[in-house]
Every structure is written in structure tokens, then in C-alpha cells.
LUMLUM-405414 format. One record per residue (C-alpha): residue number from 1; x, y, z. Coordinates in steps of 0.2 Angstrom, whole numbers. Example, Ala and Ser with C-alpha at 12.3 -4.5 7.8 and 13.67 -1.06 7.14 Angstrom:
<pts>
num, c1, c2, c3
1, 62, -22, 39
2, 68, -5, 36
</pts>
This chain:
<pts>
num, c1, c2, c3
1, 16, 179, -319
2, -2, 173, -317
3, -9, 165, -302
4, -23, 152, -302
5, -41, 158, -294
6, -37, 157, -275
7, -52, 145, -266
8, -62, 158, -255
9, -60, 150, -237
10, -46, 140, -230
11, -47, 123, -219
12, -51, 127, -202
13, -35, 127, -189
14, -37, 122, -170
15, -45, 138, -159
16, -30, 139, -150
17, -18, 138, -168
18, -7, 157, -165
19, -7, 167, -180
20, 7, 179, -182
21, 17, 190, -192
22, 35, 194, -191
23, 51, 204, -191
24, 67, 210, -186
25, 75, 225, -178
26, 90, 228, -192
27, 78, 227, -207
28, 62, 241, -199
29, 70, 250, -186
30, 82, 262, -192
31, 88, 275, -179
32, 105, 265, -179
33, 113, 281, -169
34, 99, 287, -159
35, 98, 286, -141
36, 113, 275, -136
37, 113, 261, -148
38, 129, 256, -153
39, 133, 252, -171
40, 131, 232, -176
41, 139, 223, -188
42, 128, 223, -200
43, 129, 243, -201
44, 150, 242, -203
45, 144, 229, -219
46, 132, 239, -227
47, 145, 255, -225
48, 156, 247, -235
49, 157, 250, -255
50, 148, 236, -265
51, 140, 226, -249
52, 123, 230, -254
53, 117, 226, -272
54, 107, 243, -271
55, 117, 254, -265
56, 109, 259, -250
57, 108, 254, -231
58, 99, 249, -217
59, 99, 269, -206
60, 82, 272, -208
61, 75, 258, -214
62, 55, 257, -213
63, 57, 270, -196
64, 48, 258, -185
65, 59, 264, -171
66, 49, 280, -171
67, 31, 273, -181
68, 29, 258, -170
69, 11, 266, -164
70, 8, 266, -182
71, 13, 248, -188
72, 3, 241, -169
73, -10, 248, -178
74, -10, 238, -192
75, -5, 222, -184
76, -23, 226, -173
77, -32, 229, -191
78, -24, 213, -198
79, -32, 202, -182
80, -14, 193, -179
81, -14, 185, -160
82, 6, 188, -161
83, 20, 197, -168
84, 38, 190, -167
85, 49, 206, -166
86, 67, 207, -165
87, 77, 215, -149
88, 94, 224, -156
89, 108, 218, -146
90, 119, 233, -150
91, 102, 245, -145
92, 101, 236, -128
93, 120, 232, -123
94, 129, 245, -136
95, 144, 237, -136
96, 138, 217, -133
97, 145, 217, -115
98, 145, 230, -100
99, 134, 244, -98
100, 115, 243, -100
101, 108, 256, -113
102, 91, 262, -100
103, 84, 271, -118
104, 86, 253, -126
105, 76, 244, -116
106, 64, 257, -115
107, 58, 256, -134
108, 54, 237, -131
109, 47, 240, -115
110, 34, 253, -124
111, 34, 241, -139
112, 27, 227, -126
113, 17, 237, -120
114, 7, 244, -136
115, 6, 226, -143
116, -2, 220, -126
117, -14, 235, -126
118, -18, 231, -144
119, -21, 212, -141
120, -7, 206, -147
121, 8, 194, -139
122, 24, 200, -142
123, 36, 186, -145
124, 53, 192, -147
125, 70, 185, -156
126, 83, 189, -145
127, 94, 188, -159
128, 93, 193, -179
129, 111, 194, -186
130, 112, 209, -176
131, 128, 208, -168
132, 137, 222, -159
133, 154, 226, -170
134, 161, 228, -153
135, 162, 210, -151
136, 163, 207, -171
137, 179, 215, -168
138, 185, 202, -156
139, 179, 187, -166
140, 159, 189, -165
141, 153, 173, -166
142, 169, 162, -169
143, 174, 166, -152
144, 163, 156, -137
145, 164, 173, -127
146, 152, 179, -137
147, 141, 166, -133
148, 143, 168, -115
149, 139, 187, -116
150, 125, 183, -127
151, 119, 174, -112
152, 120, 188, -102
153, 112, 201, -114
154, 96, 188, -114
155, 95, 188, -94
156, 94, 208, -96
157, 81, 208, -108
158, 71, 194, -98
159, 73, 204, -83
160, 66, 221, -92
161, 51, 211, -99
162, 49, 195, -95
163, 36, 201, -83
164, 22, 201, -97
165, 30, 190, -112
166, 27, 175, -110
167, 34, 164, -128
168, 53, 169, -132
169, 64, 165, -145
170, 84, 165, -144
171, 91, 166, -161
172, 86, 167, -178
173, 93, 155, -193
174, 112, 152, -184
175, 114, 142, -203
176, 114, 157, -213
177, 124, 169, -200
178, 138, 154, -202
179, 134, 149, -220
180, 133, 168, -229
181, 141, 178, -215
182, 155, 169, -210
183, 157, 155, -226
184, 154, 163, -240
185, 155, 184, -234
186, 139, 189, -244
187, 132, 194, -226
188, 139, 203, -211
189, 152, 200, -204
190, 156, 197, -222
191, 172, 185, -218
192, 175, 171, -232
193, 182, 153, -220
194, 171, 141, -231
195, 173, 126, -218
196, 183, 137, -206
197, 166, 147, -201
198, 160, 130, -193
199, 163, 137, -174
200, 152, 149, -177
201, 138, 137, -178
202, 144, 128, -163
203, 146, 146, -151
204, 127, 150, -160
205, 119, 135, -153
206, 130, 136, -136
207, 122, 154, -136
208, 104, 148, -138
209, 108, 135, -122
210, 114, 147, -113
211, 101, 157, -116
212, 89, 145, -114
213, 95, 143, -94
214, 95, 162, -94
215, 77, 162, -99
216, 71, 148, -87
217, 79, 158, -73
218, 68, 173, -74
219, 53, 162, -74
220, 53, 160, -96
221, 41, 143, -98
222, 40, 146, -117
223, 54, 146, -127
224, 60, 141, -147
225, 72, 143, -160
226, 70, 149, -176
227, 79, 138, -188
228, 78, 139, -206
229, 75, 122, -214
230, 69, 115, -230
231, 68, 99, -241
232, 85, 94, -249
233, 81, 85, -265
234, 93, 74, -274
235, 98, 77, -294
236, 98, 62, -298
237, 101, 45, -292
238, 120, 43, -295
239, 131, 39, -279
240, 139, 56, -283
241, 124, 69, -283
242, 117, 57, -267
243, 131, 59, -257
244, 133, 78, -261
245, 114, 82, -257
246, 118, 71, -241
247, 131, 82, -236
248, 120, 98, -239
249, 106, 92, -231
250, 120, 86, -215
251, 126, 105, -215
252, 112, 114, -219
253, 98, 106, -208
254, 103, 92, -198
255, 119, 102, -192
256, 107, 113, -183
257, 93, 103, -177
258, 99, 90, -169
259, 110, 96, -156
260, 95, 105, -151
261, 85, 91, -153
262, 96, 76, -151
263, 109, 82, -140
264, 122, 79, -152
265, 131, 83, -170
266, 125, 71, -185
267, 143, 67, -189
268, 157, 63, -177
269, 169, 69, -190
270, 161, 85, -192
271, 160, 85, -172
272, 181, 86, -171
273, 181, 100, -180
274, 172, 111, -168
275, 180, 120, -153
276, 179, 118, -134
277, 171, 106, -123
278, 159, 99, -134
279, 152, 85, -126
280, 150, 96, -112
281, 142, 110, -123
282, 130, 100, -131
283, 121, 97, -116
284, 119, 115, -115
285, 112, 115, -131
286, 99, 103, -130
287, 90, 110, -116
288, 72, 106, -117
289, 62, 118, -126
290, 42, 121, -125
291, 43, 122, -147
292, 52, 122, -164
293, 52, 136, -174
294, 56, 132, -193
295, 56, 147, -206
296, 53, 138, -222
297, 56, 145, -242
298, 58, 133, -253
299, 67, 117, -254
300, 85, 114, -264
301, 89, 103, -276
302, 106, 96, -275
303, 120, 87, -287
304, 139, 84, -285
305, 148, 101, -292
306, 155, 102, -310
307, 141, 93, -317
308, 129, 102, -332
309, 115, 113, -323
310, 126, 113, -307
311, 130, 130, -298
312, 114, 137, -300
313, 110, 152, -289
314, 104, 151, -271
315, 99, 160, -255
316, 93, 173, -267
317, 106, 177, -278
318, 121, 171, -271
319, 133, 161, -280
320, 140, 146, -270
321, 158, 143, -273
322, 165, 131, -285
323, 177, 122, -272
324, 161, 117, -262
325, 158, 98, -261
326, 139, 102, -267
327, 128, 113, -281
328, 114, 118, -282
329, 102, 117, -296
330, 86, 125, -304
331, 70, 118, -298
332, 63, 116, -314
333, 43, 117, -318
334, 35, 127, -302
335, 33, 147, -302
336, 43, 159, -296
337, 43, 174, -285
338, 51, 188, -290
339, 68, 184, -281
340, 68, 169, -290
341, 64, 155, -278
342, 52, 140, -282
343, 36, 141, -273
344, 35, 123, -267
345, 21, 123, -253
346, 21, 105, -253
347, 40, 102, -249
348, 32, 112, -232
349, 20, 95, -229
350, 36, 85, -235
351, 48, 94, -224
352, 37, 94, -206
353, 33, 75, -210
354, 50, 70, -212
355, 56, 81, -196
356, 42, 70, -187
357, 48, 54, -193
358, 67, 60, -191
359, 64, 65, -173
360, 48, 56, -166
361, 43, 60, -148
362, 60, 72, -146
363, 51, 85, -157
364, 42, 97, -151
365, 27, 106, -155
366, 31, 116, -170
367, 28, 132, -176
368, 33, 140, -192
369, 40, 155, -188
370, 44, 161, -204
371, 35, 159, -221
372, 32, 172, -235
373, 39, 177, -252
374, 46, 193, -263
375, 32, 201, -275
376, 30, 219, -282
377, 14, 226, -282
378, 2, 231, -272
379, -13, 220, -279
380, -2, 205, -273
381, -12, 191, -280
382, 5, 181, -281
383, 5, 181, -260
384, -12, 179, -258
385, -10, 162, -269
386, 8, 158, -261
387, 0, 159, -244
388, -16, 150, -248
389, -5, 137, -256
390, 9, 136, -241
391, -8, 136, -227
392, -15, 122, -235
393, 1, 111, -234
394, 3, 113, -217
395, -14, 109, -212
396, -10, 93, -223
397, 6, 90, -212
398, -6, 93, -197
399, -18, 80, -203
400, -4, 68, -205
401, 0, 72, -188
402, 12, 85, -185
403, 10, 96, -170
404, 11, 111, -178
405, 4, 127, -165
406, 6, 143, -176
407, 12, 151, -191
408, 21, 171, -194
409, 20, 175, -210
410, 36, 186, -216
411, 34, 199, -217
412, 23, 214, -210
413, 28, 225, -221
414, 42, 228, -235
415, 61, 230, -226
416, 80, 231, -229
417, 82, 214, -238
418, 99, 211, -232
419, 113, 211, -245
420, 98, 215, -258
421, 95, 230, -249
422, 76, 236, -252
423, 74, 229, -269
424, 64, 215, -263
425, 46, 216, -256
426, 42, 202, -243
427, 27, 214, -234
428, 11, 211, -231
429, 10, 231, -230
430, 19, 242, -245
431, 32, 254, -239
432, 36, 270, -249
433, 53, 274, -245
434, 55, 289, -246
435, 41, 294, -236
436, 40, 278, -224
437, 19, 280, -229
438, 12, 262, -226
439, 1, 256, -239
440, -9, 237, -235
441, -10, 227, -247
442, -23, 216, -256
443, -14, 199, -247
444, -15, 209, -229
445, -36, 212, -231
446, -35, 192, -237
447, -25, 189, -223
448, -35, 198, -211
449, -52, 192, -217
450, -45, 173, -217
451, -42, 178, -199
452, -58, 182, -194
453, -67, 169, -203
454, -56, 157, -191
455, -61, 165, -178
456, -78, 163, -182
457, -76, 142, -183
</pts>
């Protein structure tokens, strides 16, 4: 496609705005069997005949585990003040409980330590979908043990590092974990419940609590979440399509903000379903945090199921069932990136608006921890437009007054793509994979000059 000419500087962010760039452990590090790492779900999924659309699998990945030197380097050239990384579970506790893997620990520990020498704040995700098979096998995240050793796992990497990271986040999107791991099976653990995978989202979100209070107790005084979240917009005005794009946006959005923010489910109904103590839990839950972290895409539009143009494809590809109470639909007249999803960057203005008047004075400051998109090419003029595009909306939210305090752009460099395996390029920096050679690309130097041209304000 054909991008329009992107203006030359952007609009000046606060001095203290963090700029960042991020990824996780299960799509760049590779060396799933090396040095006592135990194996993970997502390494049972991918093993498995027809998981991944390429064939292929996440055992070496982008080699970060042994190139991280190299890819600091980079994040120094590009001028980032932060990189969110991913800490494996299954690389620091193999088997999600017990015995403390010392080699584990000591990657991050030299990982921290290059990034600080470099100039850059680490900010890790204690959890990325990684979770150890060990306790996949016993329920994973259906099971509230898991949350409780989840718990335990964070307060052993706090210990090991919390001595010079100072922002920390707990988990990464629970919704897709529950929606395309446990719902729909497209995902590890790759288990189809629909409506049955609910308790996963309630044990993801008692993890994050718990976590929370691990965190605060080794001295953490900045901690987030990363949910996913985008604007759910309605097919039409008809009492059917407003009530389904109600109960996608409820389960989608809502059903993972507000017991963080709110202390409490958006729908008492939906609330029975859920397992354990769960008034009790969700004051767990709602411990305060210091920000938001929202990873935003794109927005969905949404009608009842079984009407023309419904069932369209979502979440990159993946068909959502027919006996579901919504259906998505094409976003018609805005371009693509190559995975197919609508580059909307004001639906990111519309969302953070809407989250502020949703949640007024019981929203933190936010910070977009995720925002990128799929494009071949290393002359990636689509990027550099989709990030201009995506910058500008959030200054616009900012100047309608959002507390917004960063942005990570997804990703540093091409990865394992989840159930699409590597034939999607999100990077800022080209991977060949057969060699692992890193290659920048045209939107890393417009990144990196945009950078420094802040810096300069």
C-alpha cells in the first residue's frame, strides 16, 4: 500500500514522557532447554502438529538469550529511556513452584545490568503467556494455586532484582490468555471452554494482586498492568448489534479493568460465575497501582452473530465461533497492515478519553505499553506512518487531558508471532532467521531521530 508523506517533526511530549520499546521472553529468547529452564506451555503447543500456521516454533527464536549484548546495543543506538522485557517463569522457577533455577535469574540479572550500563530502565513483565507446563498440567490458570505460586515466583524475582529496577509490571493481556488460550484453544494452553475459561481471568487478576502485595513488600513503588484494550464500536443502531457490541466490550475490556480499577466485576451475573471468595479476592485485585498500561491495536466493530458481514476475522486471523453471543465485522475504509487489522490511530484518542471519563480520579497515569503493527520490508514507510499517526493521537488524548507518562512501541525487533509463528514482522529491527543477523530498519532511524529531536525540546 501507499502511505501519505509523514510530517518531519512530531508534537513535543513532557521532558519527563518515557519512551520505550518492548518484548517478551517466549517470542526472542530461544534456548528453551539451556541452562535449567523448564519447558512452558507455550513450547508443548507449538510441538504439537498444526499449532503453528508456519510450521515452525518458538526453540530459537531471535537467540536474544545468547545476543542480548547485541540487541542492548541497539536499544542504546535507538535513544529509548526503557525497554519492557519479559522474565520466563518456567527459565526462573522450571516447574512454576519449588526449586529456584540460580542460572535463570542470572540472565536477567546480566540483562539489568547491561541495560543499566547502556542507559536504559529495564521494566520487566513478570508474565507473558509463559506458563510453566508443570502447572499447565494441574489446571494452569483455571486453578487459584497457580495464582498463589505466581505470587511466589514474583517475590523471587523482586528479591534477585529489585535492587535496581524500579517500574515493574505483573502480567501481560490476561484477556487473550483466557479468550484465545483457554476459550477459543488458538493459543497455548490451547483448551476450547468458551464461557468455561472465565476462571482463568479471575485466578489472572488474583495473580496480578497477589503480586502486587509481593512487589510492595521488597520495596516495589512502581507497578502496572498491561491490558489489552481498544474501542468497541457498534454495527448498527439496532437493539441486537447494541447489546452484542455491549457484551464484547463487558468481556473484553471492562472484564479486566475494573476489578483492577474499581474493585469489582462490571456484572454481578457475570461475577457468580467465577470461583472462590470473590468479594474477598477482589480486594486483592484492586490494589492500588503507581499506573495503567494499555497495549492498543485497533478497535472492533461489533454486531449480533448470523447477520450479513458478521464473523469476520479477528485477533489476527482467528475465526471466533458461531455459537458466540457477538461477531465481529470488517472495519471498512482505513488501511491495512499486513496482518490485516485497521490502522485507526484515533480510536487510541477515542479509547484513553473514554477510559478517563469511564474511570475519572480512579485511573491512573497511563502508559501505553504496547503499540506497533505487522509490515514486510525493510524500508518500512507503513511504520513510520502508523507510528507518526498513533503518536499524534495520543498527544491529542493528552491535550484533552489524559495522564498519559510513556509509550513502548512493539516491537524491537521481528519475533515468534504466536500461533502465526514468524510470518509476521512487528520489529523496529529486521531479523534474518536463519542467521539471527539484525538488520535496523528505516522506522528504527525515524524513531531514533524523533527521539532525539525531543530530547532536544
Amino acid at each position: 500500500m501507499t502511505s501519505e508523506p509523514v510530517p518531519s517533526a512530531l508534537p513535543r511530549f513532557p521532558r519527563d514522557f518515557v519512551w520505550g520499546v518492548s518484548t517478551s521472553a517466549a517470542q526472542i529468547e530461544g534456548a528453551v532447554a539451556e541452562d535449567g529452564r523448564g519447558r512452558s506451555a507455550w513450547d508443548v503447543f507449538a510441538a504439537e502438529a498444526g499449532r503453528i500456521k508456519d510450521g515452525s516454533d518458538p526453540r530459537v527464536a531471535t537467540g536474544h538469550y545468547h545476543r542480548y549484548r547485541e540487541d542492548v546495543g541497539l536499544l542504546k543506538e535507538l535513544g529509548v529511556g526503557a525497554y519492557r522485557f519479559s522474565v520466563a517463569w518456567p527459565r526462573v522457577v522450571p516447574d512454576g513452584s519449588g526449586a529456584v533455577n540460580k542460572a535463570g535469574l542470572d540472565f536477567y540479572d546480566r540483562l539489568v545490568d547491561a541495560l543499566l550500563a547502556a542507559g536504559v530502565a529495564p521494566v520487566p513483565t513478570l508474565f507473558h503467556w509463559d506458563t510453566p507446563q508443570a502447572l499447565e498440567e494441574g489446571g494452569g490458570w483455571l486453578v487459584r494455586d497457580t495464582a498463589e505460586k505466581f505470587a511466589a515466583y514474583a517475590d523471587v524475582v523482586a528479591e534477585r532484582l529489585g535492587d535496581r529496577v524500579e517500574r515493574w509490571i505483573t502480567l501481560n493481556e490476561p484477556a487473550e490468555l483466557t479468550l484465545l488460550g483457554y476459550g477459543l484453544g488458538q493459543h497455548a494452553p490451547g483448551r476450547q471452554l468458551l464461557f468455561e475459561a472465565l476462571p482463568a481471568a479471575h485466578h489472572q487478576l488474583l495473580g496480578h494482586g497477589l503480586a502486587v502485595q509481593a512487589l510492595r513488600a521488597r520495596g516495589a513503588a512502581s507497578i502496572g498492568i498491561a491490558n489489552s484494550h481498544g474501542p468497541t464500536w457498534t454495527a448498527s443502531a439496532s437493539e441486537a448489534d447494541t447489546a452484542a457490541a455491549g457484551l464484547y466490550d463487558l468481556l473484553l475490556n471492562r472484564l479486566f479493568a475494573e476489578p483492577v480499577l474499581l474493585g469489582r466485576y462490571p456484572d454481578e451475573e457475570l461475577a457468580a460465575l467465577l470461583p472462590g471468595p470473590v468479594a474477598e479476592d477482589l480486594k486483592v485485585i484492586s490494589q492500588p497501582l503507581d499506573w495503567y498500561g494499555i497495549n492498543y491495536y485497533q478497535p472492533t466493530l461489533v454486531g449480533a452473530p448470523g447477520a450479513e458481514g458478521t464473523g469476520a476475522a479477528d485477533f489476527g486471523g482467528i475465526r471466533l465461533p458461531p455459537e458466540l453471543p457477538f461477531a465481529p465485522q470488517e472495519i471498512e475504509g482505513y488501511p491495512r497492515t499486513d496482518f490485516g487489522w485497521p490502522v485507526v490511530p484515533e480510536a487510541l484518542t477515542e479509547l484513553l478519553v473514554s477510559f478517563q471519563e469511564r474511570y475519572g480520579d480512579r485511573l491512573p497515569p497511563v502508559v501505553i505499553t504496547e503499540n506497533g503493527c505487522s509490515y514486510e520490508g525493510i524500508e518500512d514507510a507503513e511504520r513510520i506512518a502508523f507510528l507518526d499517526g498513533h503518536l499524534r493521537a495520543l498527544h491529542a488524548a493528552m491535550a484533552a487531558g489524559v495522564e498519559v507518562r510513556g509509550y513502548f512501541v512493539w516491537s524491537l525487533m521481528d519475533n515468534f508471532e504466536w500461533a502465526e509463528g514468524y510470518a509476521r514482522r512487528f520489529g523496529l529491527v529486521h531479523v534474518d532467521y536463519e542467521t539471527l543477523e539484525r538488520t535496523p530498519k528505516a522506522s528504527f532511524r525515524w524513531l531514533r531521530d524523533a527521539l532525539r529531536e525531543q530530547a532536544r525540546g
